[in-house]
DODREN-252022 format. One line per 8 residues: their letters; for each residue x, y, z of C-alpha. Coordinates in steps of 0.1 Angstrom, whole numbers, plus 5000, padded with zeros to 4 digits. Layout:
N
a	X,Y,Z | ...;
//
This chain:
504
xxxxxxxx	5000,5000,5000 | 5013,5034,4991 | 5037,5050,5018 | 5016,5083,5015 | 4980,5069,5023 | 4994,5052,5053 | 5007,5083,5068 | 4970,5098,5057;
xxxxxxxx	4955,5065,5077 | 4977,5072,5104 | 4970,5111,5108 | 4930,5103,5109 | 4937,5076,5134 | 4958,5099,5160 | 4929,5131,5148 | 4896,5109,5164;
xxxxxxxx	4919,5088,5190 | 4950,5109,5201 | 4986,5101,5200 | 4990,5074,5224 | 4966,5051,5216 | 4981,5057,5180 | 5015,5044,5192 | 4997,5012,5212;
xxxxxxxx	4978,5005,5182 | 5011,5006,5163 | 5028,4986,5189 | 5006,4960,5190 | 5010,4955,5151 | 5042,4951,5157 | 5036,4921,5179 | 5009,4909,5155;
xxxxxxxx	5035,4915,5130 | 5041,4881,5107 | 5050,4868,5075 | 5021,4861,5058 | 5028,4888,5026 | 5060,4866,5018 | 5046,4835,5029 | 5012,4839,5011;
xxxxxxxx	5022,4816,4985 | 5020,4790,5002 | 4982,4791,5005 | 4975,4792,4965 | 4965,4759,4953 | 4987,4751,4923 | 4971,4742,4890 | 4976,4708,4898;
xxxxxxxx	4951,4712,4925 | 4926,4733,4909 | 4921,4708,4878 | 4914,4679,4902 | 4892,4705,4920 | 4875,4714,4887 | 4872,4675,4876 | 4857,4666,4910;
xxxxxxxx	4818,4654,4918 | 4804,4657,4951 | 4774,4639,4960 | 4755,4670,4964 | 4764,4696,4940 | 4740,4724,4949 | 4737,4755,4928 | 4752,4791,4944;
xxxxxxxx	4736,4821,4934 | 4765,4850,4943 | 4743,4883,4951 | 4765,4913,4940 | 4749,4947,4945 | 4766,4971,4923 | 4772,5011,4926 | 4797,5028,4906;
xxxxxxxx	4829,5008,4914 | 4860,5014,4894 | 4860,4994,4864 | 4889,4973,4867 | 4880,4967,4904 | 4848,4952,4888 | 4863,4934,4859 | 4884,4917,4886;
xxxxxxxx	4854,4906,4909 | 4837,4893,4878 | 4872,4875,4865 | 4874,4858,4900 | 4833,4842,4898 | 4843,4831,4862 | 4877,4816,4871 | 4857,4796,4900;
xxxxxxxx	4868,4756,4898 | 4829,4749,4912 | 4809,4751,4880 | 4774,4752,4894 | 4767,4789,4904 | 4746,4816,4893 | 4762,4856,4893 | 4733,4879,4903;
xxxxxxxx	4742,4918,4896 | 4722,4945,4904 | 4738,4972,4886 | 4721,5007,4908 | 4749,5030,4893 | 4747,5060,4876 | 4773,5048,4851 | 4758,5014,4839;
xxxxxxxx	4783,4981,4834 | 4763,4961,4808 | 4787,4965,4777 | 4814,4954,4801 | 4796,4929,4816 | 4788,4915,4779 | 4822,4916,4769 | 4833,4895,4796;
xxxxxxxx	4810,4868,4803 | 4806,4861,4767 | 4768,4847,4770 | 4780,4825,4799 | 4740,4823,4812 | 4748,4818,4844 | 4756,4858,4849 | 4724,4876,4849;
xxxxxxxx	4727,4908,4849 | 4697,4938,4862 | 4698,4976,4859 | 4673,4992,4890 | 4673,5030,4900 | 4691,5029,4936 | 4674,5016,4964 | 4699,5019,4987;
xxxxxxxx	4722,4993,4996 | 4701,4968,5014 | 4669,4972,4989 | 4699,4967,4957 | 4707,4936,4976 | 4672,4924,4984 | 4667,4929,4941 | 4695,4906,4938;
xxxxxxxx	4680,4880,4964 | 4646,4880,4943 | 4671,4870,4913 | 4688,4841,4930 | 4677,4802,4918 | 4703,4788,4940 | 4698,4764,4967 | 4723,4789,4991;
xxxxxxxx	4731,4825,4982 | 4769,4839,4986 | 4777,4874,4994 | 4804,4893,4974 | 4808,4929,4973 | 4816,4949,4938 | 4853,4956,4942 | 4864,4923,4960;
xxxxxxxx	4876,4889,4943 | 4865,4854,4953 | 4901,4829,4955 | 4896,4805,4926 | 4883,4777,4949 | 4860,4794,4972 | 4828,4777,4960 | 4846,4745,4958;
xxxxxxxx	4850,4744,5000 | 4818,4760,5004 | 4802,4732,4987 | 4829,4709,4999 | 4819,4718,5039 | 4779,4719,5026 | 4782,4677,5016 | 4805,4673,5048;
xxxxxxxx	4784,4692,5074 | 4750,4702,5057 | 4751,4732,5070 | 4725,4761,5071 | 4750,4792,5074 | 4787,4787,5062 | 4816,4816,5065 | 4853,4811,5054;
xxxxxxxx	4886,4828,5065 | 4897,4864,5046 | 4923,4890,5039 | 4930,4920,5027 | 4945,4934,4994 | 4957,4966,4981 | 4942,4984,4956 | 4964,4965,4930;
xxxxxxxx	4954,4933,4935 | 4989,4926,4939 | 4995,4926,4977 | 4981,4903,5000 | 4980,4910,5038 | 4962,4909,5073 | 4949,4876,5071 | 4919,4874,5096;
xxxxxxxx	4918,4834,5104 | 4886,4830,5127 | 4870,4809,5155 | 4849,4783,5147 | 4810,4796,5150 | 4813,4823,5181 | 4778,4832,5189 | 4789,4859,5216;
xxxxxxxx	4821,4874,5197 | 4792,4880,5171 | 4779,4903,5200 | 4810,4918,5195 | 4820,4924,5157 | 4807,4914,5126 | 4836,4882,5127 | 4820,4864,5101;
xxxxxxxx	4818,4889,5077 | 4835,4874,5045 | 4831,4850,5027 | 4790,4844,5040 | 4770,4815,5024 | 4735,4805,5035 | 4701,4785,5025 | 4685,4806,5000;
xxxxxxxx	4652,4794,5020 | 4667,4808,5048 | 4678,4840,5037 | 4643,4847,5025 | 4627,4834,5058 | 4649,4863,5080 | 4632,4888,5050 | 4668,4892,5033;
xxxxxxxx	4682,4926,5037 | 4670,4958,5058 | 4674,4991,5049 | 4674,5002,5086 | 4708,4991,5089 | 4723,5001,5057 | 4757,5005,5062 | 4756,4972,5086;
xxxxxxxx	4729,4954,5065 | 4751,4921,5060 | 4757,4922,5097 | 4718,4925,5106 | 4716,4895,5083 | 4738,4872,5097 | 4730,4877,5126 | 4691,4867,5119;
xxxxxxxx	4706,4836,5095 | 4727,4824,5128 | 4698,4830,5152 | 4678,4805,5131 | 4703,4781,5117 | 4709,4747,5131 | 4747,4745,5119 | 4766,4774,5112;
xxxxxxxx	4803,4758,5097 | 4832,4772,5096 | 4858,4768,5061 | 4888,4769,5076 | 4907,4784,5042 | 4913,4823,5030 | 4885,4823,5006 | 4878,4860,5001;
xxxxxxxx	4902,4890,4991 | 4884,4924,5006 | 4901,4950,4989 | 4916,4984,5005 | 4914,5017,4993 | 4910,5053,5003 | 4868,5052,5004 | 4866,5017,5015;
xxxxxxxx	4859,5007,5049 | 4883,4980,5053 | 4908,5003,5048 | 4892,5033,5070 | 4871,5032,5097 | 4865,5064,5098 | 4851,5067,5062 | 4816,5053,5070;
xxxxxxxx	4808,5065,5104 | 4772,5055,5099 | 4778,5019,5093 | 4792,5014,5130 | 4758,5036,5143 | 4739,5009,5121 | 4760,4982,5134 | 4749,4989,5173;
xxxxxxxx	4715,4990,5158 | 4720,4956,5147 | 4729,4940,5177 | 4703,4955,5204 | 4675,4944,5176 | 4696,4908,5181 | 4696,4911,5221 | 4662,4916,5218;
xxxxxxxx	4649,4890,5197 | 4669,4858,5216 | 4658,4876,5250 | 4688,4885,5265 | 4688,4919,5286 | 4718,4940,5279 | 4729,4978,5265 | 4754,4978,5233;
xxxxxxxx	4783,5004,5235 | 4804,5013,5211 | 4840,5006,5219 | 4870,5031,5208 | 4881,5008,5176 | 4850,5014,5154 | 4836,4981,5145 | 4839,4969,5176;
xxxxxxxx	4810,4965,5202 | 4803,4954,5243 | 4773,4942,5257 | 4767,4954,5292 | 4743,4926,5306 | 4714,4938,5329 | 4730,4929,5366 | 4708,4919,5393;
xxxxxxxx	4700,4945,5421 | 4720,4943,5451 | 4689,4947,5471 | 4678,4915,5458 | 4703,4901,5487 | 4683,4904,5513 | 4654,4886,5500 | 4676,4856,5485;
xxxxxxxx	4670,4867,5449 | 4701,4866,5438 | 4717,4833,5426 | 4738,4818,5456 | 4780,4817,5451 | 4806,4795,5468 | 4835,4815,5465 | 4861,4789,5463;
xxxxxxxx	4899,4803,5474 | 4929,4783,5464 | 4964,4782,5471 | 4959,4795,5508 | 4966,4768,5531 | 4978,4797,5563 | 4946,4801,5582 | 4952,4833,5594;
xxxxxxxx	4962,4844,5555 | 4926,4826,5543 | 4906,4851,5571 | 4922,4880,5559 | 4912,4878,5520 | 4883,4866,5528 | 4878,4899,5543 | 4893,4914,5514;
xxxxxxxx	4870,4898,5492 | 4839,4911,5514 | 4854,4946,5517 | 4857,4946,5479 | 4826,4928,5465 | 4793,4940,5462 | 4778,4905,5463 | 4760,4893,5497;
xxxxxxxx	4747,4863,5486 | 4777,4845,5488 | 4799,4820,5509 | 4837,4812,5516 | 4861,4791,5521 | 4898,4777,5511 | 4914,4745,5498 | 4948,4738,5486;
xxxxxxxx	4933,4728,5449 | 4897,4732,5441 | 4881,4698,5450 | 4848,4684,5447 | 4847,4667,5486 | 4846,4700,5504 | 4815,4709,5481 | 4794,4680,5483;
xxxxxxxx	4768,4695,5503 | 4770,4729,5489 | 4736,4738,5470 | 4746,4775,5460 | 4742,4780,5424 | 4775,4788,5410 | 4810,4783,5424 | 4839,4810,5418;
xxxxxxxx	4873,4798,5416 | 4899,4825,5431 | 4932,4818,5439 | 4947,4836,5475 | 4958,4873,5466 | 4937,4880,5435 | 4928,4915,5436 | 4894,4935,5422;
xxxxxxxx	4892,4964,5405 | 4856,4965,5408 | 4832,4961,5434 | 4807,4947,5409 | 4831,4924,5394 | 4806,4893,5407 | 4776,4903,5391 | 4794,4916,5362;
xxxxxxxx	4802,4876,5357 | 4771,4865,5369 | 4752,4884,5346 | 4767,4874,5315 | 4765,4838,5327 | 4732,4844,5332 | 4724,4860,5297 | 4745,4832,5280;
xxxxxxxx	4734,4800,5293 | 4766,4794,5297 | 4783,4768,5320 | 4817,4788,5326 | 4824,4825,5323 | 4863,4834,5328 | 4875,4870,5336 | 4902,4888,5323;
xxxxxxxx	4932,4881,5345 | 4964,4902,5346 | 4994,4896,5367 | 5012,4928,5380 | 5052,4928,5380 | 5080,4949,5398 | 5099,4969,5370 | 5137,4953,5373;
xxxxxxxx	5160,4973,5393 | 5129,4998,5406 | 5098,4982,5428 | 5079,5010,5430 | 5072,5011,5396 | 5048,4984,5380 | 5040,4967,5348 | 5008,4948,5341;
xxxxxxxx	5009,4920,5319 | 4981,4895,5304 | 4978,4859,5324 | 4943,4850,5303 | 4924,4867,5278 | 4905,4856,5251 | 4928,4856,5224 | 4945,4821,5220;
xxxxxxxx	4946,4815,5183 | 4960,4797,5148 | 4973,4818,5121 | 4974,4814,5088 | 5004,4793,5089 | 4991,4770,5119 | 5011,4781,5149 | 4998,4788,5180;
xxxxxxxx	4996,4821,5190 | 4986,4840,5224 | 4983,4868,5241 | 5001,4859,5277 | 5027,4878,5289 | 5018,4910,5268 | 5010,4942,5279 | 4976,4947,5292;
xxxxxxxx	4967,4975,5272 | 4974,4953,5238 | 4939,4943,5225 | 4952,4908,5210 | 4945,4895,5172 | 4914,4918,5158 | 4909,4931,5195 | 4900,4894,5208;
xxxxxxxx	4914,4909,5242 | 4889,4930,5249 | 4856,4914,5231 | 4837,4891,5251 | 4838,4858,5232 | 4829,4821,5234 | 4864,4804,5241 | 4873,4764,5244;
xxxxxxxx	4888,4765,5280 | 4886,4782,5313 | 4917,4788,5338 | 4914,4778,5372 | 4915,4812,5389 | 4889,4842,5380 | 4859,4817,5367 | 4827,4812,5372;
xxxxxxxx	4814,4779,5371 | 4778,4759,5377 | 4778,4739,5405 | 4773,4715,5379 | 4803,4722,5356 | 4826,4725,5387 | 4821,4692,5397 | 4825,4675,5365;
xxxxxxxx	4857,4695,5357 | 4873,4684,5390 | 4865,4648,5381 | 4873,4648,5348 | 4907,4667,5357 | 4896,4702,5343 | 4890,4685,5306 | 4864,4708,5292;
xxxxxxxx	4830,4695,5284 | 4825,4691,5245 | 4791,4708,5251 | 4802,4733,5274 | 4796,4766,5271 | 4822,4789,5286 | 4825,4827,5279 | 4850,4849,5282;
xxxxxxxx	4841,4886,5299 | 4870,4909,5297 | 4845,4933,5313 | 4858,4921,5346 | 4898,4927,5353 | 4915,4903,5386 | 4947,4909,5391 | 4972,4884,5406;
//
């Protein structure tokens, strides 16, 4: 990308944020920094590969109808979206443009697809972006729709894994791996490799984004596309596909090329304020339709969102209307050291519905009698920054159904050679992960003020595991962690809530 528009990125950045969350953010993509622009290579099927892909027959070989709503894009931007459906080794697809520009693309169109029939192309006066997109929905004979926008490119196999995943899993909604690329089409970069289906990170950001298939049925059933959240209208939608979809899979392969320039908002934030406003829209219409009590906020990276779960009333306490907690402290084997956090943890905990006690490792014995409703898992010294810190957790345990809900827990260090001065690094966040090349990655022992791989640090997320220290567990789940030696359940649902900050 040109060395100019970076600094112009970088000035608009440091205008709406100031300069040092500018040098953080640049920081922490210096840690995030990898190889993937020299190494991405190595992810391109070779030609060997796409003939056998090209040659093969699945038993289900459903047709895709690709919805592209069109508006004025540059034309070689749009000859190259259009190049990349054509090139596609899956045969069986229908192209639907909607062309809603003022300068029409049907001689170019003509000229490329050659009578190919299975590009159909419509010129409507603008309806806006989510009515464009509904126009090409009504067009779509496909037993899924696929979304592509007018100045991105598809890789060559990108229907072939949809359809490949769609025989394998029979799934409802599907989503693949992306980048970006430069205007060019030349450069390659910021691979965004994702979680498998993460119904609470989609609280949090539009994750799924590119590349999204799903049921043409479906699509239809959630009433395709609303114009009250142009600007966010694929988010709306996924979010109403997921709500009613029995599998949502995941294609673990870069499928999709978004492409960055100076208008676009994957290259600037800042260029499309209203999408974000329409984004936070999006999800409070969600909360609301699965029955989950919560305000949205908008976070300080735009695109990026926080649900702030309705919390019981602490006068609820006194009545017993509260859910019951065995606070469980570890590591504290001193009785005179377990009396005094226990006093801590009183002192700084707005929570009376709650009981104590200590154990060398959290066991299942010293509980069998207890009948509270969740246990919390502390080990001796962690400190609170927030009185509420217990409903915070309970709340979105609550909201979430789910079984486990972690904290975000940092782990404060003497700075060598002067103890008065601290540093605050990351124990457990969210933000375990696999790149593109299928190494681990994590975010312990970073900073605390680094937000982790697309700001997984600070988004509340579904993740795999739980630690045990700052969790939240069922009575239930406790239990059958301790006995099956803290191997999480396959059904389990934990959650992570960086809402709520121990420190060790």
């Amino acid at each position: 990308m040109d060395i100019n528009y970076k600094i112009k990125k970088a000035a608009a950045y440091m205008k709406h944020y100031g300069p040092e969350k500018l040098a953080k953010k640049a920081i922490g993509k210096l840690m995030d920094r990898d190889d993937y622009g020299t190494g991405y290579t190595q992810l391109v099927p070779g030609e060997e590969e796409l003939f056998y892909q090209r040659s093969r027959h699945f038993e289900k070989m459903p047709l895709i109808s690709i919805l592209v709503p069109v508006y004025n894009p540059p034309r070689t931007y749009f000859k190259e979206m259009l190049l990349s459906v054509l090139n596609q080794t899956y045969f069986h697809w229908q192209l639907c443009l909607v062309d809603a520009g003022t300068n029409k693309l049907r001689g170019l169109v003509e000229e490329l697809v050659d009578g190919d029939e299975r590009v159909c192309y419509k010129e409507i006066d603008n309806a806006g972006i989510a009515g464009n997109t509904n126009e090409a929905l009504k067009m779509a004979r496909g037993e899924y729709i696929a979304l592509l926008d007018n100045d991105d490119t598809l890789s060559p196999d990108a229907l072939y894994h949809i359809v490949e995943m769609i025989n394998a899993e029979e799934a409802d909604c599907l989503y693949s791996d992306e980048d970006k690329m430069d205007g060019d089409g030349q450069k390659f970069f910021c691979p965004h490799i994702k979680p498998d289906y993460n119904p609470v990170l989609l609280q949090s950001n539009n994750y799924i984004c590119h590349l999204f298939a799903a049921k043409t049925e479906l699509a239809r059933e959630v009433g395709g596309f609303d114009s009250e959240y142009d600007g966010a209208q694929d988010y709306d939608f996924i979010l109403k596909c997921t709500e009613k979809a029995e599998k949502v899979s995941h294609v673990k392969r870069i499928l999709y090329h978004w492409r960055t320039h100076e208008s676009s908002t994957s290259s600037n934030p800042l260029s499309k304020m209203y999408a974000y406003e329409a984004g936070k829209k999006a999800i409070e219409a969600h909360l609301e339709r699965v029955g989950k009590s919560g305000s949205v906020k908008m976070l300080d990276d735009l695109g990026f969102y926080r649900v702030d779960y309705e919390e019981g009333n602490a006068d609820d306490n006194a009545d017993g209307g509260l859910p019951g907690v065995q606070i469980v402290v570890t590591g504290v084997r001193n009785s005179e050291k377990a009396q005094n956090y226990f006093r801590y943890i009183r002192n700084n905990t707005l929570y009376d519905n709650l009981k104590l006690c200590a154990m060398g490792e959290p066991d299942a014995d010293r509980l069998e009698g207890c009948e509270c409703d969740y246990i919390c898992v502390l080990n001796g010294g962690t400190k609170m920054s927030d009185k509420k810190w217990l409903f915070k957790l309970i709340a979105c345990a609550e909201n979430e159904n789910a079984d486990a809900v972690a904290a975000k827990l940092l782990v404060k260090q003497a700075f060598p050679l002067c103890e008065a001065v601290n540093r605050t690094f990351i124990v457990y966040s969210g933000d375990d992960y696999i790149d593109a090349f299928g190494r681990q990655r994590t975010s312990a022992g970073k900073p605390e003020w680094y937000k982790g791989n697309f700001n997984r640090n600070i988004l509340q997320c579904n993740v795999r595991t739980v630690p045990k220290n700052a969790v939240l567990l069922r009575r239930e789940e406790y239990m059958r962690l301790i006995a099956e030696k803290w191997v999480s359940g396959e059904d389990a649902v934990y959650v992570y809530e960086p809402g709520v900050e121990l420190y060790r």
